[in-house]
DRENLO-486377 format. One record per residue (C-alpha): chain; residue number from 1; x, y, z; residue in three letters. Coordinates in Angstrom, 3 decimals. Example, Ala and Ser with C-alpha at 12.3 -4.5 7.8 and 13.67 -1.06 7.14 Angstrom:
2
<seke A 1 <12.300 -4.500 7.800> Ala>
<seke A 2 <13.670 -1.060 7.140> Ser>
***
This chain:
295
<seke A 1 <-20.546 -1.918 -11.814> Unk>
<seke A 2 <-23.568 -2.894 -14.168> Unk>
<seke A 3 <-25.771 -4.031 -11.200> Unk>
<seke A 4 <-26.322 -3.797 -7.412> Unk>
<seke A 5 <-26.934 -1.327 -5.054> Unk>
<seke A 6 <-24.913 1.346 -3.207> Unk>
<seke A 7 <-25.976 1.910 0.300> Unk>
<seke A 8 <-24.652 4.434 3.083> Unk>
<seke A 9 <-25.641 4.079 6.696> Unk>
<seke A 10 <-28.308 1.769 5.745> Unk>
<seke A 11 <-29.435 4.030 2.844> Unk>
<seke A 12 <-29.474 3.540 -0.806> Unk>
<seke A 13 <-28.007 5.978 -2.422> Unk>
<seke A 14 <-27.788 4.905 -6.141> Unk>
<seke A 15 <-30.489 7.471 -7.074> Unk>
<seke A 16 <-29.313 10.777 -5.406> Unk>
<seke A 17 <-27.202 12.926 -7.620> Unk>
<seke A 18 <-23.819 13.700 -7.355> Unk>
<seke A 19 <-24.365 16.999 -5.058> Unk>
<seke A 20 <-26.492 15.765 -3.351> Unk>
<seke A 21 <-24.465 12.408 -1.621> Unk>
<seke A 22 <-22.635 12.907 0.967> Unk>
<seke A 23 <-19.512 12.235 -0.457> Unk>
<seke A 24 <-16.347 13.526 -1.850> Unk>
<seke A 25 <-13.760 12.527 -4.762> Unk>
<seke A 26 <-10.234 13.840 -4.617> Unk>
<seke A 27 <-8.838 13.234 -8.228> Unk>
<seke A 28 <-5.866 11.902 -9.240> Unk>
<seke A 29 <-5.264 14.870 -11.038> Unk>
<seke A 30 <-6.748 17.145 -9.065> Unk>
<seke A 31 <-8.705 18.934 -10.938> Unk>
<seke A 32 <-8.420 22.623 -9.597> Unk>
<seke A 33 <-9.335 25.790 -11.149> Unk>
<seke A 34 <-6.221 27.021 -12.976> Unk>
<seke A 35 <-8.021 30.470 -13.323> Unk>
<seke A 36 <-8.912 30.636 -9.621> Unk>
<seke A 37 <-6.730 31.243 -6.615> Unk>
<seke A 38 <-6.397 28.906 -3.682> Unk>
<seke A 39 <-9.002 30.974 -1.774> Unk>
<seke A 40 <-10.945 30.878 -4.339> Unk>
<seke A 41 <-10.889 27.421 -5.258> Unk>
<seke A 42 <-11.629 26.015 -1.373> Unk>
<seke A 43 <-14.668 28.465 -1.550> Unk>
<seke A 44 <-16.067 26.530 -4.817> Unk>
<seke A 45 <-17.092 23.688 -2.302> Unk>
<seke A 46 <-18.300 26.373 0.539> Unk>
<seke A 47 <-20.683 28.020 -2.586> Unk>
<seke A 48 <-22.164 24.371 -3.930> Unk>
<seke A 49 <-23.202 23.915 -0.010> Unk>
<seke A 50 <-25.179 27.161 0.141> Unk>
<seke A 51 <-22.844 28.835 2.924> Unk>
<seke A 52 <-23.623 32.497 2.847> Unk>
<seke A 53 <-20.786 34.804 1.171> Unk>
<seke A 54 <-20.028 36.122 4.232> Unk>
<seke A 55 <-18.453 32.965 5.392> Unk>
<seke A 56 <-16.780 31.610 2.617> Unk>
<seke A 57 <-13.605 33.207 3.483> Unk>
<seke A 58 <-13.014 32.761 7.177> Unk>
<seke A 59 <-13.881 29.091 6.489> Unk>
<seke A 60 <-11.847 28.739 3.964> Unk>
<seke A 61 <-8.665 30.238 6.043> Unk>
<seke A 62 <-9.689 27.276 8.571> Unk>
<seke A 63 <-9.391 25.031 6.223> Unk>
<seke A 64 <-5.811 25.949 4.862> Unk>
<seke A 65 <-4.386 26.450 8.270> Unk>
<seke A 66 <-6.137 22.671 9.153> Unk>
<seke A 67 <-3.859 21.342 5.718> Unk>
<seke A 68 <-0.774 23.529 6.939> Unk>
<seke A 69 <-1.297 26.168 4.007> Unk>
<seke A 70 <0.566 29.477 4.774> Unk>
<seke A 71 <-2.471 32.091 5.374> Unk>
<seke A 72 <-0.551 34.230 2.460> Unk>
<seke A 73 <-1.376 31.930 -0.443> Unk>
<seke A 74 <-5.166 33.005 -0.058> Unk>
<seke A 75 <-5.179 35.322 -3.310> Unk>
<seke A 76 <-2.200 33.477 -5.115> Unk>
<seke A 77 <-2.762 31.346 -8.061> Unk>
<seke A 78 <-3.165 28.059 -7.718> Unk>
<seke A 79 <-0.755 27.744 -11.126> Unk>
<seke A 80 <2.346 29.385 -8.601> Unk>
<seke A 81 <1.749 26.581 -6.131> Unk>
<seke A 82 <4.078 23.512 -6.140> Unk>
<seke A 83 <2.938 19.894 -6.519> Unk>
<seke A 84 <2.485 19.446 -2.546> Unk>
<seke A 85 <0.915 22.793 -2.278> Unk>
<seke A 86 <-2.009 22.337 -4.871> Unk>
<seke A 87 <-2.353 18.466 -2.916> Unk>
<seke A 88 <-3.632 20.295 -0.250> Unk>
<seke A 89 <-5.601 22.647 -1.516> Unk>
<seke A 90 <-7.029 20.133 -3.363> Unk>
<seke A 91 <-7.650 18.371 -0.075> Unk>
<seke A 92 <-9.203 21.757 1.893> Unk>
<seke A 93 <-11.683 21.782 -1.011> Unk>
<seke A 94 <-12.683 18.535 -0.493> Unk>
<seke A 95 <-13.415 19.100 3.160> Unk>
<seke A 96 <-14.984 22.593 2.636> Unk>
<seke A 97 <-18.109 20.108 1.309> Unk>
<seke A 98 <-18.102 18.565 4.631> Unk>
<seke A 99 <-18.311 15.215 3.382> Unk>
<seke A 100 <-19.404 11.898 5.430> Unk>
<seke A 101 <-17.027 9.829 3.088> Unk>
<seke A 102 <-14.056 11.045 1.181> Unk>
<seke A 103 <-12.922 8.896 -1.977> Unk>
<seke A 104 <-9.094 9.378 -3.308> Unk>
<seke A 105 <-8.085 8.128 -6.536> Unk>
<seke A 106 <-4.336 8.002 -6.349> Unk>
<seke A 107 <-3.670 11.438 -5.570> Unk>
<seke A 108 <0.205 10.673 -4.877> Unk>
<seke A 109 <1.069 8.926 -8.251> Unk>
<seke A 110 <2.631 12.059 -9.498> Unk>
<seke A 111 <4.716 13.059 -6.889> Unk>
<seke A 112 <8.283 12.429 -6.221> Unk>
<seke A 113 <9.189 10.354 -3.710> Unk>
<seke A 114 <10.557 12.607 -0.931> Unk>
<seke A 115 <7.533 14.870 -1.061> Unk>
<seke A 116 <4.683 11.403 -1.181> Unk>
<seke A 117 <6.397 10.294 1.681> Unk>
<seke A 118 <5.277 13.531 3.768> Unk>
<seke A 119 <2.278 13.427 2.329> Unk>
<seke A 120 <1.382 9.980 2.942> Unk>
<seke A 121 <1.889 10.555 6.934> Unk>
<seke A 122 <0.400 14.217 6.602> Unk>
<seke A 123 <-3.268 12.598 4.834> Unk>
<seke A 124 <-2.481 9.922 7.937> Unk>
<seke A 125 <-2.387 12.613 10.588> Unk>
<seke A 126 <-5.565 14.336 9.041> Unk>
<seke A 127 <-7.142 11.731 9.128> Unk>
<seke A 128 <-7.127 11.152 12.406> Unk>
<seke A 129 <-7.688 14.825 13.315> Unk>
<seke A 130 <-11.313 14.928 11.429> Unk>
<seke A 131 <-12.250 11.285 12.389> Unk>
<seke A 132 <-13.640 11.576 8.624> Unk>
<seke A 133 <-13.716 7.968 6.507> Unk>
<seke A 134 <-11.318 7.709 3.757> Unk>
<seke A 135 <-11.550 5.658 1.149> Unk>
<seke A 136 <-8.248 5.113 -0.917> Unk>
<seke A 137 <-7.246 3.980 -4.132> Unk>
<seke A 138 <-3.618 2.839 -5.031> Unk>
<seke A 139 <-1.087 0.465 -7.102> Unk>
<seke A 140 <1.368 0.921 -4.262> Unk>
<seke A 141 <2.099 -1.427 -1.352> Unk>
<seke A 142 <3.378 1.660 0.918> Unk>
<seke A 143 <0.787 3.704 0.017> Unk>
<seke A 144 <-1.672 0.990 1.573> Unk>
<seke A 145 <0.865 -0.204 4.514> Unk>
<seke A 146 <1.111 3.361 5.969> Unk>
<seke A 147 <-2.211 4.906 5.801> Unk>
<seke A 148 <-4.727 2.097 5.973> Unk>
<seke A 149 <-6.592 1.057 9.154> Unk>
<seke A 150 <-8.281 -2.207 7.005> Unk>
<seke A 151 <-7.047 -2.708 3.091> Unk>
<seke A 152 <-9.406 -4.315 0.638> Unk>
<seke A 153 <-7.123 -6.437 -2.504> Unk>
<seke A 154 <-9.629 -6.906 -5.638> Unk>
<seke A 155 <-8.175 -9.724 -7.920> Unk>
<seke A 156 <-10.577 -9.825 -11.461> Unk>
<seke A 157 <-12.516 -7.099 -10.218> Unk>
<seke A 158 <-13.718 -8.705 -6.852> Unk>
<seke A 159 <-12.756 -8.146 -3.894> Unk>
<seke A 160 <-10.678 -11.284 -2.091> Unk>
<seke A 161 <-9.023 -10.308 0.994> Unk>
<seke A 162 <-10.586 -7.489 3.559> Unk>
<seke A 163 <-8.212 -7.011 7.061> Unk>
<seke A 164 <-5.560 -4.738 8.637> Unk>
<seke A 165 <-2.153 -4.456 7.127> Unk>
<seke A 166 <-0.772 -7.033 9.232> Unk>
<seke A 167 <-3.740 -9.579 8.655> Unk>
<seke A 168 <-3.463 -8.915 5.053> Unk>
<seke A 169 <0.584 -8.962 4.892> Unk>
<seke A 170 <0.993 -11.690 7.433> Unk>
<seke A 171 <-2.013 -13.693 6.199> Unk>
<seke A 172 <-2.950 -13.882 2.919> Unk>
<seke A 173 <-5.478 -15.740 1.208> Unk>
<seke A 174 <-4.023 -16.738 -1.582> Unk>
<seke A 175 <-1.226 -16.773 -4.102> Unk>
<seke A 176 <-2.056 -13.425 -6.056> Unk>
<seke A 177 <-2.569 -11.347 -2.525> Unk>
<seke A 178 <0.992 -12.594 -1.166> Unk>
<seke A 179 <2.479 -11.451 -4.395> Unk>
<seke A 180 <0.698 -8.168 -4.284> Unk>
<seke A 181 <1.405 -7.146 -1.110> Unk>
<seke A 182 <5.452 -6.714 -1.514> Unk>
<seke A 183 <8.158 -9.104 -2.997> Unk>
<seke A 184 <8.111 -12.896 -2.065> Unk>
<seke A 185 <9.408 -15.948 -2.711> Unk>
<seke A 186 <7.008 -18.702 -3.751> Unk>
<seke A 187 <7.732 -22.084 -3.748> Unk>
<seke A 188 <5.280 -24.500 -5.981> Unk>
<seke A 189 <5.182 -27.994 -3.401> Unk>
<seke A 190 <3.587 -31.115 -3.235> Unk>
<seke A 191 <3.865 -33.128 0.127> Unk>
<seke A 192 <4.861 -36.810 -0.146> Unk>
<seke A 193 <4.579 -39.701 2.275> Unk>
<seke A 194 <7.000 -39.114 4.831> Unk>
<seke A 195 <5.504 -35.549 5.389> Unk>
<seke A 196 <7.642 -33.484 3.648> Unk>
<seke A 197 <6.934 -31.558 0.206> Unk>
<seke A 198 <8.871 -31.316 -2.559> Unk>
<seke A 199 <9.891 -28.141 -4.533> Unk>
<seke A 200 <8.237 -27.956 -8.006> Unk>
<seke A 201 <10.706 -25.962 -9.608> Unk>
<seke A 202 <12.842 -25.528 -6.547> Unk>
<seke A 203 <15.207 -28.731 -5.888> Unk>
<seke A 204 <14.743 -29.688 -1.989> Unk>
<seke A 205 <12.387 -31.266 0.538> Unk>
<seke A 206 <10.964 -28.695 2.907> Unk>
<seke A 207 <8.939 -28.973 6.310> Unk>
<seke A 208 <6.230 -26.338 6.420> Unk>
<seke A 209 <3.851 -26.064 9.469> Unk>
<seke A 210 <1.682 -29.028 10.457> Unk>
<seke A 211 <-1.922 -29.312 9.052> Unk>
<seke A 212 <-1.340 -28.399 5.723> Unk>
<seke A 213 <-2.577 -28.992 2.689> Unk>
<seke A 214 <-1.180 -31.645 0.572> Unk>
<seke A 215 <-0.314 -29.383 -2.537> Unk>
<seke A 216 <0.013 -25.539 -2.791> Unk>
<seke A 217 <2.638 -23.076 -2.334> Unk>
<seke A 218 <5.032 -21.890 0.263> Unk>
<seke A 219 <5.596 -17.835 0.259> Unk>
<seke A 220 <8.643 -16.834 1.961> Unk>
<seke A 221 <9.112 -13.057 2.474> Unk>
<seke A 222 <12.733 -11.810 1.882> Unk>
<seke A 223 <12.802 -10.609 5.508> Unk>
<seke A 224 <12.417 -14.306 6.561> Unk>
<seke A 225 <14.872 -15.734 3.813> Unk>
<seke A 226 <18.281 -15.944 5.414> Unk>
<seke A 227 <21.748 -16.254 4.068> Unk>
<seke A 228 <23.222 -18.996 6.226> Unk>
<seke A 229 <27.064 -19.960 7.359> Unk>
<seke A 230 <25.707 -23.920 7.826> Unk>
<seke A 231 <23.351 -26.246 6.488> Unk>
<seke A 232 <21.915 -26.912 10.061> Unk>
<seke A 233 <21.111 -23.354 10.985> Unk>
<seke A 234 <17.315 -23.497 9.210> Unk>
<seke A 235 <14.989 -25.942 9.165> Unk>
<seke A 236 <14.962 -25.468 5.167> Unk>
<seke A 237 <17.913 -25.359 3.746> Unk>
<seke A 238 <18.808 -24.441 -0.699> Unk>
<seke A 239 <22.010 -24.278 -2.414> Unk>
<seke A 240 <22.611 -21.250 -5.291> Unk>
<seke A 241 <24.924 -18.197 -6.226> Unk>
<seke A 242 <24.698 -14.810 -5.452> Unk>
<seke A 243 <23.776 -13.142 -8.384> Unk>
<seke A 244 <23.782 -9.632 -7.045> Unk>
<seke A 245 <23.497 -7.536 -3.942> Unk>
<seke A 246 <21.423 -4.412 -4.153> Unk>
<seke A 247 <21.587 -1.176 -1.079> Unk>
<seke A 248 <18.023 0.109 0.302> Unk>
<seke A 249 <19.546 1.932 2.821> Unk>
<seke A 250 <19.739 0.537 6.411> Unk>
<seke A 251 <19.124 -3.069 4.509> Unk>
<seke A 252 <20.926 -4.808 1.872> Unk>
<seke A 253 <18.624 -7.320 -0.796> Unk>
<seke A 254 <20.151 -10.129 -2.223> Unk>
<seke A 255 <19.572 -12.306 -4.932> Unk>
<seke A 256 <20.363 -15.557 -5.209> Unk>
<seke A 257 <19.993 -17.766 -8.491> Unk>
<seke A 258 <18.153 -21.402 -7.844> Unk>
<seke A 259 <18.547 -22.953 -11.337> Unk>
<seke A 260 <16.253 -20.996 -13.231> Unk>
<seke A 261 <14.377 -19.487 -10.007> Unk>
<seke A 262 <15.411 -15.853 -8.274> Unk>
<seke A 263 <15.135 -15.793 -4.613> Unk>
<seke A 264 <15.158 -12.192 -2.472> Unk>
<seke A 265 <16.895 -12.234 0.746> Unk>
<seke A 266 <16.242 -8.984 2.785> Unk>
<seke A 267 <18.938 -8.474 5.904> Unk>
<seke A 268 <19.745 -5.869 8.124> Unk>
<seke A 269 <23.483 -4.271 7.575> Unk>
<seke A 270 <24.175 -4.953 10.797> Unk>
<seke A 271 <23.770 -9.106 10.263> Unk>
<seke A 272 <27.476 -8.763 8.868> Unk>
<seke A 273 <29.285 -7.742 5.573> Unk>
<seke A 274 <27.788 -9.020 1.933> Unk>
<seke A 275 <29.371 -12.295 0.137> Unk>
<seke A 276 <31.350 -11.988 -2.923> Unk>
<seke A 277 <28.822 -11.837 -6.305> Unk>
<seke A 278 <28.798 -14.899 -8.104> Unk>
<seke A 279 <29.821 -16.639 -4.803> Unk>
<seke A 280 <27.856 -20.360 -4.308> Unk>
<seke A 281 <25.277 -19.782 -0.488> Unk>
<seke A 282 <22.961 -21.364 0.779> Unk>
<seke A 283 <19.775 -19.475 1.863> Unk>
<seke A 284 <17.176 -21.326 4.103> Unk>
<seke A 285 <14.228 -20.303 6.723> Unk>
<seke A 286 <12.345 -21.964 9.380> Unk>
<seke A 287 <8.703 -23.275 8.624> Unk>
<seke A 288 <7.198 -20.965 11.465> Unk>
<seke A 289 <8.424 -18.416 9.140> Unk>
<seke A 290 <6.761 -19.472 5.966> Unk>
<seke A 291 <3.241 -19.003 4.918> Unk>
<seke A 292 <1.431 -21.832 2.507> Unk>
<seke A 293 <-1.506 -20.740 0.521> Unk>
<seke A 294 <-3.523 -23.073 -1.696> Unk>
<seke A 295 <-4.121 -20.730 -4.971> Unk>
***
C-alpha cells in the first residue's frame, strides 16, 4: 500500500520496526537456516527476544513437542528434514517470538497433496490450541474452506467480500467471488414480462427466487446441478450431451455441453450409475437452489 495507516489494538503501528511489532511472518519458502539445526533455528527467535541462554533450549523442546517434532531432531540439520518436518519447524520458530499476530504467506504451495492435507488440519488444530490470530494467505479454495474462521476475497486489490466460509460460499457478492470460491455455473439472464428470465447464452426461461433483480446472473454450484430422468423433476429444466464424466472419489463430475456453454454437475455415486458419453440429458435445479448476483 502507498498510503494509510496500520493499526493493532487501537495502535498505529506503521512506525515501529520490524522487531519490534508484535507480529510474525511465516514465508512461503520458509526461510530457515540451512547451516543451523532445528534446535538451533527455533532458538534464533528465543535470542532476538532477549530470553537468557539458559532457556533457549528447554523452550525450544516445548515448542517442537507443541508442533509434534520428535525430541531427537534437536541437533539434526534442518537440510535432513523432509518438507513437513522443516513446515514445522518453521512454525515453532515463529511462535518462539511469541507473537500477537502470525502472518502466513502460502506456506503449503509446495507440498504434495497428501502431506498439505495433514497440514492444513494440523495449523487448524494449533490454532486452536494457542488461541493465537492467524492471518493466511492463499490461491486455494480448500486452503481457505478448512482453516478459516472469516475469509477476506480481494478483487483489484480491494477487499469485496469479508464472512465465514459458508457466508462467503453460500452468499456471494458478486460474480468474481462465486467464481472464486470453487467451480460454478453462471448463467447471464434478463427477466421479461411474465417474470421469468431468459438465458443469455444459455437457451431456456428460468424462475429464480422472487425479488430479484431484473438483469444479472444466476450461479448454480455443481452440487445443486442435477442430471434428471424427466423434464418435470426441476423447476429449471436444459437439454445437452454428456461430454465427459470425470471420478473424485466418493463423487462423480459431469459435464454436459449447452451449445457452446460447459455445465458441471457434481453427484454422489450413490445417486445411481453414470450415462453413456456423448449421450443427449437434461440437467436442471430448483430456484431455492440457485444464487443471482448482479456483477
Amino acid at each position: 500500500p502507498t498510503a494509510g495507516e496500520i493499526a493493532l489494538r487501537g495502535r498505529v503501528i506503521n512506525d515501529l520496526p520490524p522487531n519490534r511489532r508484535p507480529t510474525c511472518l511465516v514465508f512461503q519458502s520458509l526461510a530457515l537456516f540451512p547451516h543451523k539445526t532445528v534446535g538451533e533455528n527455533i532458538a534464533f527467535s528465543l535470542k532476538m527476544k532477549g530470553v537468557a541462554p539458559a532457556d533457549y533450549n528447554a523452550r525450544a523442546r516445548e515448542l517442537m513437542a507443541m508442533m509434534r517434532l520428535p525430541d531427537g531432531y534437536f541437533d539434526r540439520s534442518v537440510l535432513r528434514c523432509s518438507g513437513g518436518e522443516r513446515q514445522r519447524v518453521a512454525l515453532a520458530r515463529a511462535f518462539a517470538y511469541d507473537p500477537e499476530i502470525l502472518f502466513f504467506d502460502e506456506p503449503l504451495s509446495a507440498l504434495d497433496y497428501k502431506l498439505k492435507k495433514a497440514l492444513e488440519k494440523e495449523l487448524k488444530d494449533i490454532h486452536k490450541e494457542t488461541g493465537k490470530t492467524f492471518i493466511y494467505i492463499t490461491h486455494s479454495l480448500e486452503e481457505a474452506m478448512v482453516m478459516s474462521d472469516r475469509i477476506a476475497v480481494m478483487q483489484a486489490g480491494r477487499i469485496v467480500q469479508i464472512g465465514t466460509p459458508e457466508e462467503i460460499y453460500t452468499q456471494p457478492v458478486n460474480r468474481f467471488v462465486a467464481e472464486f470460491m470453487g467451480e460454478v455455473n453462471v448463467i447471464p439472464v434478463r427477466r421479461r414480462a411474465d417474470g421469468l428470465y431468459d438465458g443469455a447464452d444459455t437457451p431456456g426461461a428460468f424462475k429464480v427466487v422472487p425479488d430479484t433483480p431484473a438483469e444479472g446472473f444466476v450461479v448454480v454450484r455443481p452440487e445443486f446441478l442435477r442430471l434428471l430422468a424427466r423434464p418435470d423433476d426441476a423447476e429449471n429444466v436444459i437439454a445437452g450431451d454428456l461430454y465427459n464424466v470425470y471420478s473424485l472419489g466418493s463423487r462423480l463430475q459431469y459435464r454436459v455441453r449447452v451449445g457452446e456453454k460447459v455445465l458441471v454437475v457434481e453427484q454422489s455415486r450413490a445417486a445411481g450409475p453414470a450415462p453413456e458419453v456423448d449421450s443427449a440429458v437434461l440437467v436442471g435445479w430448483d430456484s431455492r437452489d440457485a444464487l443471482f448476483v448482479e456483477g
